[in-house]
BAVO-561513 format. One line per field, with one value per atom (N, C-alpha, C, O): x, y, z; atom name. Coordinates in Angstrom, 1 decimal. Each point is the difference from the previous one (the first is absolute). Last residue first. Layout:
x <- (X_...)
y <- (Y_...)
z <- (Z_...)
name <- (CA_...)
END
This chain:
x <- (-11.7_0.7_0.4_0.5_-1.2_-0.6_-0.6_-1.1_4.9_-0.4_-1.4_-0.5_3.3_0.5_-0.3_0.5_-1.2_-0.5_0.3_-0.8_2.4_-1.2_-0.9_-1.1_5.8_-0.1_-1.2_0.0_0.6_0.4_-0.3_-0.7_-0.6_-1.0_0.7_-0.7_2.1_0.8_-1.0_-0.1_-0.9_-0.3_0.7_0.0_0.1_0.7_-0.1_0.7_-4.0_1.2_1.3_1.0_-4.8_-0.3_0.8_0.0_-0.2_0.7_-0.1_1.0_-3.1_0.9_1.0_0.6_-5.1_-0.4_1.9_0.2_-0.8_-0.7_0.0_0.1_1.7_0.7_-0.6_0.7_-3.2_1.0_1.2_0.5_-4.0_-0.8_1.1_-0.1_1.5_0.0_-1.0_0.0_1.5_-0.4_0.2_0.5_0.9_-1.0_-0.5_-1.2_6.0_-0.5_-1.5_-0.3_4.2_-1.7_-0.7_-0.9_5.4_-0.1_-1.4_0.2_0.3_1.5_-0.4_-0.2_-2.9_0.1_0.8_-0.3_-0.6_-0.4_-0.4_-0.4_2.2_0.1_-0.2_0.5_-1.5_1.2_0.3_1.2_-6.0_0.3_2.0_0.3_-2.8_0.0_0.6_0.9_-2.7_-0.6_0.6_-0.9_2.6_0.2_-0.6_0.4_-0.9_-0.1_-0.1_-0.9_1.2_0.1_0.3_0.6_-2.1_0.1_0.1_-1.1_0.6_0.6_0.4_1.2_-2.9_0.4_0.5_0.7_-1.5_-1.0_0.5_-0.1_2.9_0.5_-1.2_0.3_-0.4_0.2_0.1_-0.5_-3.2_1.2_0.9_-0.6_-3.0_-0.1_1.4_0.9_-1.6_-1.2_0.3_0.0_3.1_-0.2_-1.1_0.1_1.0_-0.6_-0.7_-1.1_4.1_0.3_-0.8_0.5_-2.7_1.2_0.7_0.3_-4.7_0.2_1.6_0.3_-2.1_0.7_-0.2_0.1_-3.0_0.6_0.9_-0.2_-2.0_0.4_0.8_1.2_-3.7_1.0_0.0_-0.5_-0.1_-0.9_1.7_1.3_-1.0_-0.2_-1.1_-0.9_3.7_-1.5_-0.9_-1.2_5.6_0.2_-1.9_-0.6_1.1_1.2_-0.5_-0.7_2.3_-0.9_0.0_1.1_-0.3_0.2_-1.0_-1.2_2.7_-0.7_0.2_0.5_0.7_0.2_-0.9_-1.1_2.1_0.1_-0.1_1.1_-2.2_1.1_-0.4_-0.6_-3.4_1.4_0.7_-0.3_-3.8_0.1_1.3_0.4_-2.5_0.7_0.3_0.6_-2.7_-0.9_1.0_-0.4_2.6_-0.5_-1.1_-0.2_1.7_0.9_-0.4_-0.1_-3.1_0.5_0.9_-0.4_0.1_-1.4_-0.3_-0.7_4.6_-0.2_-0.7_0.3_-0.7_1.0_-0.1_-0.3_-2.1_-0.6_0.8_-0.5_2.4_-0.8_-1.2_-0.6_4.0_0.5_-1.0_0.3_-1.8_0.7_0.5_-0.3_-1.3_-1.3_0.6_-0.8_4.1_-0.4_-1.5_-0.4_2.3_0.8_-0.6_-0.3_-3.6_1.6_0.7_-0.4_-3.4_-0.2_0.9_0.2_-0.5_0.1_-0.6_-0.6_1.8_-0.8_-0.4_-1.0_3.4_-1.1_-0.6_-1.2_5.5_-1.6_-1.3_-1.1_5.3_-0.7_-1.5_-1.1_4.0_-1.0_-0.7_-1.2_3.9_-0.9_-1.2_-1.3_5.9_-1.3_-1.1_-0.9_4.4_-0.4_-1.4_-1.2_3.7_-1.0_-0.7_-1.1_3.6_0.0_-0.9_-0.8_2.3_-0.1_-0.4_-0.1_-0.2_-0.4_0.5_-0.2_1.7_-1.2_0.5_1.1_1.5_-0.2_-0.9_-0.6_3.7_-1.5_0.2_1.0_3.2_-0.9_-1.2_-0.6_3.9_0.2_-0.7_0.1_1.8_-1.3_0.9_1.1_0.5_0.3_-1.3_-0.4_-1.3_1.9_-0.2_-0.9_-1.9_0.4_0.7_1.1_-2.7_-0.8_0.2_-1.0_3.3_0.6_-1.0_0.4_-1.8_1.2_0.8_0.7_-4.8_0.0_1.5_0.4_-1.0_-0.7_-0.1_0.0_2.0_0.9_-1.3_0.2_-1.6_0.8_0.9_0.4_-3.8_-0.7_1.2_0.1_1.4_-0.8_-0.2_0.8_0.6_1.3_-1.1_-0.6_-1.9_0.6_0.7_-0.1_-1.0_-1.5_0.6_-0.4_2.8_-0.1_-0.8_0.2_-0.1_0.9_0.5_0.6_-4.9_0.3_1.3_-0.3_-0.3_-0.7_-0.2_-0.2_3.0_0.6_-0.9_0.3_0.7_-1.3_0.3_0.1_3.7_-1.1_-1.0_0.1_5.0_-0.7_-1.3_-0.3_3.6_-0.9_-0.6_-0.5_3.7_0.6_-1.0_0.3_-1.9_1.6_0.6_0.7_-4.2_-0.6_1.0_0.0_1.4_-0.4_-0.9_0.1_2.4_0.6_-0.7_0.5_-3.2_0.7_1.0_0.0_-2.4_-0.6_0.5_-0.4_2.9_-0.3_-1.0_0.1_1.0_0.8_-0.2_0.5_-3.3_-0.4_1.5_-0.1_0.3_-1.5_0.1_0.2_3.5_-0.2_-1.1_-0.1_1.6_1.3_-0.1_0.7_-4.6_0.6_1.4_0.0_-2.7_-0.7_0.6_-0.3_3.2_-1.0_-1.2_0.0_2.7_1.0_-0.7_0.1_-2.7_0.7_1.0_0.2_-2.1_-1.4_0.8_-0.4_3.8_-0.2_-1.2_-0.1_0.9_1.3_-0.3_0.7_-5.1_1.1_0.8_-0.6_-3.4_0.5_1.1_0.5_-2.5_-1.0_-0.1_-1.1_4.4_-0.3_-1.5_-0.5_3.8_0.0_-0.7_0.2_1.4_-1.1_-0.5_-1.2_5.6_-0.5_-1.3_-0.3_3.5_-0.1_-0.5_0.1_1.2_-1.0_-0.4_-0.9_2.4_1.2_-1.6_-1.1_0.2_0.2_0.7_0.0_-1.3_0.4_0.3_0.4_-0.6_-0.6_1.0_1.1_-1.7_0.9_-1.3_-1.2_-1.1_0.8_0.8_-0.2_-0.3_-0.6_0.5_1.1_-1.8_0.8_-0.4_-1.0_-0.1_-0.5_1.4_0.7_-1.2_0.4_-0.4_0.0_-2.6_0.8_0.8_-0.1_-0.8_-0.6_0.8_1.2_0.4_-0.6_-0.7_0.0_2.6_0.8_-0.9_0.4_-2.5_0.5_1.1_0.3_-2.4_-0.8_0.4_-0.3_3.4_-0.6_-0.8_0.4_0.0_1.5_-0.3_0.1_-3.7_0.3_0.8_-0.2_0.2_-0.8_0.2_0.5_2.3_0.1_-0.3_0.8_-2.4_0.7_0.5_0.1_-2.5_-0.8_0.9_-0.4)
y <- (34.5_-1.3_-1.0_-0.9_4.9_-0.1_-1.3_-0.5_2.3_-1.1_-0.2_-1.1_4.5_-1.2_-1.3_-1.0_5.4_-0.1_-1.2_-0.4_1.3_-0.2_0.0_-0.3_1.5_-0.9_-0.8_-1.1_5.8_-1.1_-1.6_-0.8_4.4_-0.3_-0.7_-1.0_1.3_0.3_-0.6_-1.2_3.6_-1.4_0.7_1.2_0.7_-0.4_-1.0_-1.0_4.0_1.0_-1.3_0.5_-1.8_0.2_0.7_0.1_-1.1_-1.0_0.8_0.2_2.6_0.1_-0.8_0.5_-1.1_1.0_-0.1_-0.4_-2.8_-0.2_0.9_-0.4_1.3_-1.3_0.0_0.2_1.9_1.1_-0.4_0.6_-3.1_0.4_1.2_0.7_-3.1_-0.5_0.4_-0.6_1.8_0.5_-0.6_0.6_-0.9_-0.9_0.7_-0.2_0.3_-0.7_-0.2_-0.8_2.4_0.0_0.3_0.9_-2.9_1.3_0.8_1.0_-5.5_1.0_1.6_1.0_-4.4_0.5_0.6_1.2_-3.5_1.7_1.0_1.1_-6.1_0.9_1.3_1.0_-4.3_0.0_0.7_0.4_-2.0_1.3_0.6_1.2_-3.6_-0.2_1.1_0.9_-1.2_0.9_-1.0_-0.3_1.5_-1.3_1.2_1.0_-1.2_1.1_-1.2_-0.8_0.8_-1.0_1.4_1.0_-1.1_0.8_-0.9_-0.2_-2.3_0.8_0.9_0.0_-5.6_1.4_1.2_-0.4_-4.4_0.9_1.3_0.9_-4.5_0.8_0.6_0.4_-3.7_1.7_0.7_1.1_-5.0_0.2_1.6_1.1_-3.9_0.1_0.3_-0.4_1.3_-0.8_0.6_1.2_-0.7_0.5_-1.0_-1.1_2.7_-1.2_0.3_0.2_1.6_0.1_-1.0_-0.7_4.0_-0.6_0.0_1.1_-0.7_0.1_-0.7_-1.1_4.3_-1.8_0.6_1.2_1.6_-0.2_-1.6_-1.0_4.4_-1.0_-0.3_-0.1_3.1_-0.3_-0.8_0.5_-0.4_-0.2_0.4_-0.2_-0.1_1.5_-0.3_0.7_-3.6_0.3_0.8_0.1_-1.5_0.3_0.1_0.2_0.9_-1.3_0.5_1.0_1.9_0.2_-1.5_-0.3_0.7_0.2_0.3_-0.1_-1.1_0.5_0.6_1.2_-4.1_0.6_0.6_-0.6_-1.0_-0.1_0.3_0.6_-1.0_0.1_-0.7_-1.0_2.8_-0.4_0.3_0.8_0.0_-0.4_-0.3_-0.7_4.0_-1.1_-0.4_0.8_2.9_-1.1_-1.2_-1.0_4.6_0.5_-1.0_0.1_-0.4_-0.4_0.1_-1.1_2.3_-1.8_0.5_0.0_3.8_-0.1_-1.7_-0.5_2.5_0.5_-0.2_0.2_-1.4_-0.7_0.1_-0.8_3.9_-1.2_-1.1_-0.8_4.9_0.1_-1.2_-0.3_0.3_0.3_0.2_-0.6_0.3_-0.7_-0.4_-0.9_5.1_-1.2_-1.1_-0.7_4.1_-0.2_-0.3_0.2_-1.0_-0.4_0.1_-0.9_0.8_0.9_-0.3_-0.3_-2.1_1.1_0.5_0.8_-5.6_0.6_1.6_0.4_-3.6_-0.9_0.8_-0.4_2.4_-1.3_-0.4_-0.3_2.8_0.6_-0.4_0.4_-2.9_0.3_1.3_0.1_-1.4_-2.0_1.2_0.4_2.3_0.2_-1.2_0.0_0.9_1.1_0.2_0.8_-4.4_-0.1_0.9_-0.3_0.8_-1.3_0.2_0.3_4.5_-1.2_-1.0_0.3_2.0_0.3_-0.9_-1.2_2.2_-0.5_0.9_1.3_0.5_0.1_-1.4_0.0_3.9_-1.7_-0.6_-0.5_5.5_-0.3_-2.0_-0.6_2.5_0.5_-0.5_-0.7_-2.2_0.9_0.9_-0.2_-4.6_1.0_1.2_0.3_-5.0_0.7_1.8_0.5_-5.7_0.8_0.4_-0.3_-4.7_1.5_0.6_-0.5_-3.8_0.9_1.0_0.7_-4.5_0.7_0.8_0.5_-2.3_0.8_0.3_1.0_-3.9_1.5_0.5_0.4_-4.8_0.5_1.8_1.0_-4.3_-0.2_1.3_0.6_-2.1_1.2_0.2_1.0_-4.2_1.4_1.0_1.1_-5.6_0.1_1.3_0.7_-2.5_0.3_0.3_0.8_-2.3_1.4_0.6_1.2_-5.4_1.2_0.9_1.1_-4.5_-0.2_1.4_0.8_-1.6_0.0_0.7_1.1_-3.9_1.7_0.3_1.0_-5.5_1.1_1.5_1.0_-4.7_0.7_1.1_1.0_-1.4_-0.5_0.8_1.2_-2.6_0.9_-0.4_-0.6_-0.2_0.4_0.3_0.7_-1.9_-1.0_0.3_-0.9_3.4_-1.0_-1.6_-1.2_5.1_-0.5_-1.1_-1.1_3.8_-1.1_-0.6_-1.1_4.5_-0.9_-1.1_-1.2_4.6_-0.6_-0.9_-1.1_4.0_-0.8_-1.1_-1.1_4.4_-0.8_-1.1_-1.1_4.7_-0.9_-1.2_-1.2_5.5_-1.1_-1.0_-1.1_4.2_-0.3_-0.9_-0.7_3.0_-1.1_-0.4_-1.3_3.4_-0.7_-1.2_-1.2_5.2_-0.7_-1.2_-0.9_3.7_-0.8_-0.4_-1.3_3.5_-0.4_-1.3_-1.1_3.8_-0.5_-1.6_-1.2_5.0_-0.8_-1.2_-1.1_4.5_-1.0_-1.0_-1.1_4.7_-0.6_-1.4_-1.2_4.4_-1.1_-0.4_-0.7_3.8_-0.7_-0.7_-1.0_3.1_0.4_-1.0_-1.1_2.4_-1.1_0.4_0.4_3.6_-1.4_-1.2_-0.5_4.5_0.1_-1.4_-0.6_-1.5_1.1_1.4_0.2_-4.0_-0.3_1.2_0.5_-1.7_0.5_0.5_1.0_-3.6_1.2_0.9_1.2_-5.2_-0.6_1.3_0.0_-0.4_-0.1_0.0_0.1_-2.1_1.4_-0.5_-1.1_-2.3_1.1_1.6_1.0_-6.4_1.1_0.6_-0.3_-5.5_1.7_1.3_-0.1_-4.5_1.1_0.8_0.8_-5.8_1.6_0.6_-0.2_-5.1_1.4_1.1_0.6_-6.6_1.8_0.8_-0.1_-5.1_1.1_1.2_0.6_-5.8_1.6_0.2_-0.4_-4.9_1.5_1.2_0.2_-4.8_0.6_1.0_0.6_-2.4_0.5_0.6_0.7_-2.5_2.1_0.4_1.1_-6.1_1.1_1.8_1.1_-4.9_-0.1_1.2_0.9_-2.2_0.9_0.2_1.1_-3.8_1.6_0.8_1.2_-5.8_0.2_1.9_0.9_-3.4_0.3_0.3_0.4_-1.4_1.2_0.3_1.2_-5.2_1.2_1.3_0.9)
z <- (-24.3_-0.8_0.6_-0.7_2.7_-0.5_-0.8_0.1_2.3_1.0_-1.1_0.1_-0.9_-0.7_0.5_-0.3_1.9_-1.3_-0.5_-0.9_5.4_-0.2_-1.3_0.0_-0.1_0.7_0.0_-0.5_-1.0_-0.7_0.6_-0.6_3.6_-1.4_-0.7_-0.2_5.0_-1.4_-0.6_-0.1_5.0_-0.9_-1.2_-0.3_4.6_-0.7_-0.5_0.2_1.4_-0.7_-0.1_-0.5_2.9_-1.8_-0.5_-1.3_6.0_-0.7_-1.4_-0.6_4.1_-0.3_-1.5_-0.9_3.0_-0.7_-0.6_-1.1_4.3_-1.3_-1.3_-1.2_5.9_-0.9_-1.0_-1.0_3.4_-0.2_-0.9_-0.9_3.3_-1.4_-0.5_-1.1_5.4_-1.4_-1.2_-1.1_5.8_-1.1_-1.0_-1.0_5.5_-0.1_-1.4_0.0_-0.1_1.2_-0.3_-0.9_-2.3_0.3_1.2_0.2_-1.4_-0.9_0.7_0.6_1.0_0.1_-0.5_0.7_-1.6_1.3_-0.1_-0.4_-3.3_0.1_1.2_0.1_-1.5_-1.2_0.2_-0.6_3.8_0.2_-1.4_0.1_0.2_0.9_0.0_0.1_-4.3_1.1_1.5_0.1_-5.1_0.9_1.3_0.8_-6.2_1.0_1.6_0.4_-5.9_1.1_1.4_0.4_-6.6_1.4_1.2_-0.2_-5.7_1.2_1.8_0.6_-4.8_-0.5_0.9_0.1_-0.4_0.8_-0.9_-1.0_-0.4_0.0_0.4_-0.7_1.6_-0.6_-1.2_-1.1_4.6_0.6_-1.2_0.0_0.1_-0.2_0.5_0.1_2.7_-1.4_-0.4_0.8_4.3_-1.0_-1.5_-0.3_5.3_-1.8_-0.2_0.5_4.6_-0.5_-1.9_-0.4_4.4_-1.2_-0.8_-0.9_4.3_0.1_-1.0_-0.6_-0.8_1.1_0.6_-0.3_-4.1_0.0_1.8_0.4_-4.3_0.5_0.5_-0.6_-4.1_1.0_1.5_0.0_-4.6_0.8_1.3_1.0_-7.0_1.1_1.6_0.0_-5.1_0.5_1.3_0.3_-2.5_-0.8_0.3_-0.3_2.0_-1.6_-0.8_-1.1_6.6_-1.1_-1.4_-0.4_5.2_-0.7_-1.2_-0.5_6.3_-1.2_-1.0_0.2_5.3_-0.9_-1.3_0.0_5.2_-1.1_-1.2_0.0_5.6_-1.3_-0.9_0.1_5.6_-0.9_-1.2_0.1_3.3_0.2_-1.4_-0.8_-0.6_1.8_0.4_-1.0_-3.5_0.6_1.2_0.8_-3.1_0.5_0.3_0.5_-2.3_1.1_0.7_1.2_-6.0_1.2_1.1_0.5_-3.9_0.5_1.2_1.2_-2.8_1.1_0.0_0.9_-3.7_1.3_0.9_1.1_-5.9_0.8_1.5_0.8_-3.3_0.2_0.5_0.9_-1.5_0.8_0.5_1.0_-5.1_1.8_0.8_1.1_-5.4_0.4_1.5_0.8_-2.6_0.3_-0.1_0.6_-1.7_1.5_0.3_1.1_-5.6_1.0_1.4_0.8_-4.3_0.5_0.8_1.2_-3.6_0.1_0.2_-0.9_1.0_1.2_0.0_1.0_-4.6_1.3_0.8_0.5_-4.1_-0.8_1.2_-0.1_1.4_-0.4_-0.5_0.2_0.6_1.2_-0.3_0.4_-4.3_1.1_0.9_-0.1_-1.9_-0.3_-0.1_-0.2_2.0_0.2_-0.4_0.3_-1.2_1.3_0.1_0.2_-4.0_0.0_1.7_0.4_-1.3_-0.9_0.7_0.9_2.8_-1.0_-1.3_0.2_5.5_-0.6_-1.4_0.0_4.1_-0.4_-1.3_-0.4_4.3_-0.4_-0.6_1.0_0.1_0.0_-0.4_-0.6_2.8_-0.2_-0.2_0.8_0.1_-0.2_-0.9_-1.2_4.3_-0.5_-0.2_0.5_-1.7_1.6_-0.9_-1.0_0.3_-0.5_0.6_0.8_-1.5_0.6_-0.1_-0.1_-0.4_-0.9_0.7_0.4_1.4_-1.5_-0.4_-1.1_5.3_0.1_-1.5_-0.2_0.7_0.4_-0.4_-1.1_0.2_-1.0_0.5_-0.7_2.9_-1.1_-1.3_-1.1_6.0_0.0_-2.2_-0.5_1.2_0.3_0.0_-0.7_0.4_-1.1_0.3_-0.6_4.4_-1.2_-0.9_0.7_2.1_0.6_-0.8_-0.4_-0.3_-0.7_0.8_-0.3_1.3_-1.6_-0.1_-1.0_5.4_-0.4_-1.3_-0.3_1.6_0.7_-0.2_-0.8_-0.3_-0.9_0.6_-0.7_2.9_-1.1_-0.9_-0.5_6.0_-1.3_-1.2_-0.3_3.5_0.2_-1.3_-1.1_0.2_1.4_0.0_-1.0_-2.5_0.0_1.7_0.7_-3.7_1.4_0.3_0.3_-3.7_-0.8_1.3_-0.3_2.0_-1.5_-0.6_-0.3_3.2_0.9_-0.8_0.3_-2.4_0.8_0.7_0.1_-2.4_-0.6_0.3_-0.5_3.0_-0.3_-1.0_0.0_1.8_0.7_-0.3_0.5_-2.4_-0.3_1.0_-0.4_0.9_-1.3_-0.5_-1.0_5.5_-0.6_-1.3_-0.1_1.7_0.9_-0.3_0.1_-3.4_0.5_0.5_-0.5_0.0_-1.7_0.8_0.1_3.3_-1.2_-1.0_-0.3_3.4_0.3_-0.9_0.0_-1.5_0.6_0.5_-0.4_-0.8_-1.4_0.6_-0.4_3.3_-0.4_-1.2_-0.1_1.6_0.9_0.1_1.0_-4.7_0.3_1.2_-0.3_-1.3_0.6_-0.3_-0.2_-2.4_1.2_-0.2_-1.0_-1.0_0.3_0.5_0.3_-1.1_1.6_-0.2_0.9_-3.0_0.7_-0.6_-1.2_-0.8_0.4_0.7_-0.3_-0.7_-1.0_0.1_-0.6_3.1_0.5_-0.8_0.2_-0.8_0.7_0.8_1.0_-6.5_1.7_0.9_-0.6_-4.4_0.7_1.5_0.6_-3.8_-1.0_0.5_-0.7_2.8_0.1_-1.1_-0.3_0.6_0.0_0.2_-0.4_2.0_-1.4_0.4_0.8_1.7_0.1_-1.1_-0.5_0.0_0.0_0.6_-0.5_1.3_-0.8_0.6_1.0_-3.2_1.3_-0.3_-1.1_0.3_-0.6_1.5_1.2_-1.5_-0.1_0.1_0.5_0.1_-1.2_-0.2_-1.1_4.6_-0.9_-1.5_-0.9_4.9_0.6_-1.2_-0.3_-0.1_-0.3_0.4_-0.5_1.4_-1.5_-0.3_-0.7_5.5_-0.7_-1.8_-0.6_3.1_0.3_-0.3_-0.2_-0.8_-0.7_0.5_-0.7_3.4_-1.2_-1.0_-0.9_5.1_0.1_-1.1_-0.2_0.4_0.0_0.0_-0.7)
name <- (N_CA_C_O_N_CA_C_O_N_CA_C_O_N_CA_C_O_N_CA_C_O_N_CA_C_O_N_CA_C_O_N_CA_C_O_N_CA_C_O_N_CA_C_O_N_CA_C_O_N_CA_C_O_N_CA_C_O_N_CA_C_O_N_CA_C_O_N_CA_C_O_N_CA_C_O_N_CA_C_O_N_CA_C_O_N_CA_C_O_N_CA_C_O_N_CA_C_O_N_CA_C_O_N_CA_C_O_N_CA_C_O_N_CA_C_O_N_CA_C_O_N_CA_C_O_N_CA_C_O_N_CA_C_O_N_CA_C_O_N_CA_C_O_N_CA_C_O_N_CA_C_O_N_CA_C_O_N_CA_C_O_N_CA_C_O_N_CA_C_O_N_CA_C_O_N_CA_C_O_N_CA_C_O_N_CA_C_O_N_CA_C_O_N_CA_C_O_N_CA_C_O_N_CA_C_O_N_CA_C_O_N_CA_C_O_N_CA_C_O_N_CA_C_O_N_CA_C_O_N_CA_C_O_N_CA_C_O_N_CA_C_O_N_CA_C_O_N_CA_C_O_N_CA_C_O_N_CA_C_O_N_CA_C_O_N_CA_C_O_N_CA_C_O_N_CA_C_O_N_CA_C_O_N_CA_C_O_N_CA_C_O_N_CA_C_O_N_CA_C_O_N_CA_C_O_N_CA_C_O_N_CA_C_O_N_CA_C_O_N_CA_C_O_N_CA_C_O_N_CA_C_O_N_CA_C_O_N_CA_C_O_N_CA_C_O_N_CA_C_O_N_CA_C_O_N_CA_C_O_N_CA_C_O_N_CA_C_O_N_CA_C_O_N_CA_C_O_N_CA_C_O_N_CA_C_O_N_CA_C_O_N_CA_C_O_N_CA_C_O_N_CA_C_O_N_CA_C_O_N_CA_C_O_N_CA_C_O_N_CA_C_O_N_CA_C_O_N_CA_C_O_N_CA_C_O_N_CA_C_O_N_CA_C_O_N_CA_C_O_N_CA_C_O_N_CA_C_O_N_CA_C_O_N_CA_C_O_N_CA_C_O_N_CA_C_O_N_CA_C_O_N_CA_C_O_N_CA_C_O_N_CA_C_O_N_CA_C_O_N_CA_C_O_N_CA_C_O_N_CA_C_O_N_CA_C_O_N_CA_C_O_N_CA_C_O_N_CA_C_O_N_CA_C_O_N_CA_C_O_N_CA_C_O_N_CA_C_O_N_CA_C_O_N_CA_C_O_N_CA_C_O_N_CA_C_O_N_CA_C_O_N_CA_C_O_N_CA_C_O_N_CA_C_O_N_CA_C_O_N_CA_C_O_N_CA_C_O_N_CA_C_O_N_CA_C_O_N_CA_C_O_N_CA_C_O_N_CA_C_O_N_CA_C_O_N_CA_C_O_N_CA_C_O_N_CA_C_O_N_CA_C_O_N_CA_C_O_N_CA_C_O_N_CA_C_O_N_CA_C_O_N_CA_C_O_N_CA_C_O_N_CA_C_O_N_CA_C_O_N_CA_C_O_N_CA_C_O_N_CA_C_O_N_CA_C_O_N_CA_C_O_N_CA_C_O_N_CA_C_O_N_CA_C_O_N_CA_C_O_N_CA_C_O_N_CA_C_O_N_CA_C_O_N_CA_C_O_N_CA_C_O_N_CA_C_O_N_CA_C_O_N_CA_C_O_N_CA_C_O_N_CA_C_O_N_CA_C_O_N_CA_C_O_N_CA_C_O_N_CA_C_O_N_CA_C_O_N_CA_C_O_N_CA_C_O_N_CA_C_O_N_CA_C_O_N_CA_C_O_N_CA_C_O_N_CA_C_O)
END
């Protein structure tokens, strides 16, 4: 048996955390250099390491890595106005009416959320929430991902998290999320 076990921890994937495309100080003043340190150094590599060890329940794990692999690259370091251009701007207008009927409809899921998890927009312009990490269906529906767990927007935040919310949108890379389209 212990060897059927070793077989199988050799056959399954290893997850990768993604390279980042920005310093962990980039984020800033929207997450701070110790919200990231945090965040992405501790948690979100962690989840991988610990799926990759074979610790802990692997499908919470797996779906941790999956959510963070998908937030943390749809993002640059902010600067100035941030808005939707090209394909993207114009899915979200086809569904939504205007960016900020978007956001605001996002905004009032999130906020009904009970505890820890997440909230997005998917490719068919429906938006969705995940309790925890519990992914149903495929991720890579996702286009817009907004991780509402509390350890994202304490630090920065504390109990304000609609302040987190309003804030995150200045650093989404429309490139990025345009190409989630597809």
């Amino acid at each position: 048996m212990r060897e059927l076990i070793e077989i199988l921890k050799e056959a399954r994937e290893e997850l990768v955390t993604p390279t980042l495309t920005y310093k962990n100080t980039d984020l800033a003043p929207v997450m701070s250099k110790e919200s990231m340190d945090y965040h992405f150094g501790k948690l979100a590599k962690g989840y991988a390491k610990r799926y990759n060890a074979g610790e802990g329940d692997d499908r919470f794990n797996k779906n941790g890595h999956t959510l963070h692999a998908l937030f943390f690259p749809q993002f640059k370091k902010p600067q100035g106005a941030n808005s939707p251009k090209g394909q993207i701007e114009a899915f979200i207008k086809s569904k939504f009416g205007s960016y900020d009927d978007l956001k605001q409809e996002m905004k009032e899921e999130a906020m009904k959320i009970q505890g820890s998890g997440w909230i997005f927009l998917n490719n068919s312009g429906n938006i969705e929430t995940i309790k925890n990490h519990d992914i149903t269906g495929n991720p890579k529906r996702i286009i817009i991902l907004i991780d509402w767990w509390e350890h994202v927007w304490a630090l920065d935040y504390q109990a304000d998290k609609g302040k987190y919310f309003d804030n995150i949108w200045r650093l989404f890379d429309w490139n990025v999320i345009s190409q989630r389209l597809y």
